[in-house]
C-alpha positions in Angstrom: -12.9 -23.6 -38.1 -9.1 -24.2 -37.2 -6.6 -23.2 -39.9 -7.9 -20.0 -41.0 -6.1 -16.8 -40.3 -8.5 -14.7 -38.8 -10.1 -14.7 -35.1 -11.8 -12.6 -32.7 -10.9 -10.8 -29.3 -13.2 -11.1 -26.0 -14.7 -7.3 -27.0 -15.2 -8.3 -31.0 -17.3 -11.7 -29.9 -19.2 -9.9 -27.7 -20.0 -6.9 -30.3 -21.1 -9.7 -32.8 -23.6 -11.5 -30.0 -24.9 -7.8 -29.4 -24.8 -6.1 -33.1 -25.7 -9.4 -35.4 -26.8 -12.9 -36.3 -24.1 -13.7 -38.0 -21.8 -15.8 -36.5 -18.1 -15.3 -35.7 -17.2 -18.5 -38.2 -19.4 -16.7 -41.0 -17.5 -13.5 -40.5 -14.2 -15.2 -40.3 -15.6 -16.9 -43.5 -16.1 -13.8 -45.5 -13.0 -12.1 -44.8 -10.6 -15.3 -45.5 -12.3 -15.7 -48.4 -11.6 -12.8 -49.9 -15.6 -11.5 -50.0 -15.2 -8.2 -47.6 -14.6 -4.7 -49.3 -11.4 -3.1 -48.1 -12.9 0.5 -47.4 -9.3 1.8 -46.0 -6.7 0.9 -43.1 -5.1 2.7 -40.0 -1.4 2.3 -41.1 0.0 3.6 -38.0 -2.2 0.8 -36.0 -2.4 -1.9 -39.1 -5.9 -2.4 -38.9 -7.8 -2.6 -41.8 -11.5 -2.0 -42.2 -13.7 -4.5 -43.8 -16.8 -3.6 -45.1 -18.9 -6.8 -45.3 -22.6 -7.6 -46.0 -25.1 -9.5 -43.8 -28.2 -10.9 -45.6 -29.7 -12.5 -42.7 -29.8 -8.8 -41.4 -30.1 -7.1 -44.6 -27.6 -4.4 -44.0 -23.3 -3.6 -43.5 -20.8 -3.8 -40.8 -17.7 -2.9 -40.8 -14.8 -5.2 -39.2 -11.8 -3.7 -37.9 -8.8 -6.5 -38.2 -5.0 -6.7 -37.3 -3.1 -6.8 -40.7 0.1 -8.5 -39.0 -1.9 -11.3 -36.7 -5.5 -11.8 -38.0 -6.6 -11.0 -34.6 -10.8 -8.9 -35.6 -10.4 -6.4 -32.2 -14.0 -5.3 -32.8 -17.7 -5.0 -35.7 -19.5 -1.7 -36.0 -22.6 -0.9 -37.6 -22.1 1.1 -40.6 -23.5 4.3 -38.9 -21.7 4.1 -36.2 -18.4 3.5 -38.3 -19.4 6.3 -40.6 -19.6 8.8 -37.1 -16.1 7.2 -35.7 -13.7 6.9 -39.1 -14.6 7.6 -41.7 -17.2 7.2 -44.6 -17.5 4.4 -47.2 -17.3 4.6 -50.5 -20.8 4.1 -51.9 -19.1 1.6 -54.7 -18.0 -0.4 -51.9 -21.4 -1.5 -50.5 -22.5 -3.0 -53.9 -19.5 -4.7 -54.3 -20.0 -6.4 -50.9 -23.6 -7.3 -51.0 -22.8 -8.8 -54.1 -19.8 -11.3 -52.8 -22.1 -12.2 -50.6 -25.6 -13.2 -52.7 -23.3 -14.2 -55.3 -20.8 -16.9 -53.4 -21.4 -20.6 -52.6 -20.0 -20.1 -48.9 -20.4 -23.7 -48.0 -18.3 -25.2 -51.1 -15.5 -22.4 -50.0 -15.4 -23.4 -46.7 -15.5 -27.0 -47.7 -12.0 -26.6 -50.1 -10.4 -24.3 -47.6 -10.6 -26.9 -44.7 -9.2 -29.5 -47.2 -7.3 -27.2 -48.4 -4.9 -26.2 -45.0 -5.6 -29.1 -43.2 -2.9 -30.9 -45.6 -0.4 -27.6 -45.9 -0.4 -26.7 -42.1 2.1 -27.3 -40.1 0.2 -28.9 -36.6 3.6 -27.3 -34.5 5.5 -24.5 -33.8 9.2 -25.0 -33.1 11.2 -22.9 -30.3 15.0 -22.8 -31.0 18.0 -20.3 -29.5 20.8 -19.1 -31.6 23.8 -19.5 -29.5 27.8 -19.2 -29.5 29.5 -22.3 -28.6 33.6 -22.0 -26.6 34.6 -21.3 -30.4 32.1 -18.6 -30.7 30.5 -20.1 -34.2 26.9 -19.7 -34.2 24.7 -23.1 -33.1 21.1 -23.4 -33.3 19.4 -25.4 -30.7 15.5 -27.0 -30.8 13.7 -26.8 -27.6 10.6 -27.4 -27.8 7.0 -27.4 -30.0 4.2 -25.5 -29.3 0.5 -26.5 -30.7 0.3 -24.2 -33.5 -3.5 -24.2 -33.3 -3.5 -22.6 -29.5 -1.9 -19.4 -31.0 -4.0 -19.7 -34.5 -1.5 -20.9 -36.9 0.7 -17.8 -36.1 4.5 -17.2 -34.2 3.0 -13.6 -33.9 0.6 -14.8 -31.9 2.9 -16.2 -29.5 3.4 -13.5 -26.0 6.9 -13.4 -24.7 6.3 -12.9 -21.0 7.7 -14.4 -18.1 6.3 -17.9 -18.5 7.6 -18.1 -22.1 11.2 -17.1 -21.0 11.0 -19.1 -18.1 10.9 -22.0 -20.6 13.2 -21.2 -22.5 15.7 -20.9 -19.0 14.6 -24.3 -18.4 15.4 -25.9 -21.6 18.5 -24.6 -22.5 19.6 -25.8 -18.7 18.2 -29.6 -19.9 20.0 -28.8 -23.4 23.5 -28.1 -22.0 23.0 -24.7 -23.8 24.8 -22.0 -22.1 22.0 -19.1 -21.2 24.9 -16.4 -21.9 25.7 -17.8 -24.9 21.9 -17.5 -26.1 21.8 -14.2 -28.4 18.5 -15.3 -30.2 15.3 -17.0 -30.0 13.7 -18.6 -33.1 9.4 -19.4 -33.9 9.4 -21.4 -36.6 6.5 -22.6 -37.9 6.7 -22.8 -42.0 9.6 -24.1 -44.0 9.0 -21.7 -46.3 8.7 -18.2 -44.4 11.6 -16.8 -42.3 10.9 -17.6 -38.4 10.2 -15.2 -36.0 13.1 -13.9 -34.5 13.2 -12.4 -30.5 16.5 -10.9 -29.4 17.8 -12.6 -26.2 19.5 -11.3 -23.1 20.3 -13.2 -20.0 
């Protein structure tokens, strides 16, 4: 389902073919929808660990998740979670078995998808903050990403050598001056601040 905030690295999708049958949508769908059990977090890492319930295998996993990007980097069994971390709370379990037997999971994923298929933005907009010959700030578009290829998220979004070769080539097309350029801008939402990268030619 596109629009949602969390998804799954190569290692989590594998652990979910290997550990369950529940799919990575159906995991994705407990978590956005509020029905996994926070049973504590990393803070120097941000990853939180969800404790969810699986009826079609009658028992608990836990699923460790980026706070920041969404991004699930891997699902343990409870036991093996339990030997690794830490152990959860015994209130927690009840509280997540019954999210689960207790929630119409179809109707919440039908009213999510109409939901943020009307409030999200399909593109992500790259701008540069530069100094013009009078050295007042300008702000410059470049160019739109598909905000769907990085899952909704500027976050998401690696600044490597292909990404700042674009930005080279733009601002060269734009008449921007590259030493001018102080700042890059991802801006996806009118109504969050963009994601700002500090520029050096």
């Amino acid at each position: 389902m596109k629009h949602r905030f969390t998804y799954f690295s190569k290692h989590a999708l594998t652990r979910i073919h290997q550990r369950t049958q529940l799919t990575a949508d159906c995991i994705a769908d407990i978590i956005d929808f509020g029905m996994a059990i926070d049973s504590g977090t990393e803070p120097v890492f941000n990853k939180i660990h969800w404790l969810i319930y699986s009826a079609i295998d009658k028992c608990f996993f836990v699923v460790i998740q980026d706070t920041h990007t969404g991004l699930v980097v891997t699902v343990l069994p409870i036991k093996y979670h339990q030997n690794l971390a830490w152990k959860v709370n015994e209130v927690c379990f009840s509280e997540a078995k019954c999210n689960i037997e207790c929630s119409d999971i179809p109707t919440l994923r039908q009213e999510f998808s109409k939901k943020f298929s009307h409030e999200q933005p399909k593109r992500i907009q790259v701008k540069v903050r530069y100094l013009d010959i009078n050295n007042t700030p300008k702000t410059k578009g470049l160019f739109k990403l598909h905000a769907a290829d990085f899952n909704y998220s500027t976050e998401n979004i690696p600044i490597n050598n292909h990404f700042k070769n674009c930005i080279t080539e733009q601002c060269v097309l734009a008449g921007v001056n590259l030493l001018s350029v102080f700042e890059v801008l991802l801006s996806y939402h009118k109504n969050k601040s963009p994601r700002i990268i500090s520029w050096t030619s």
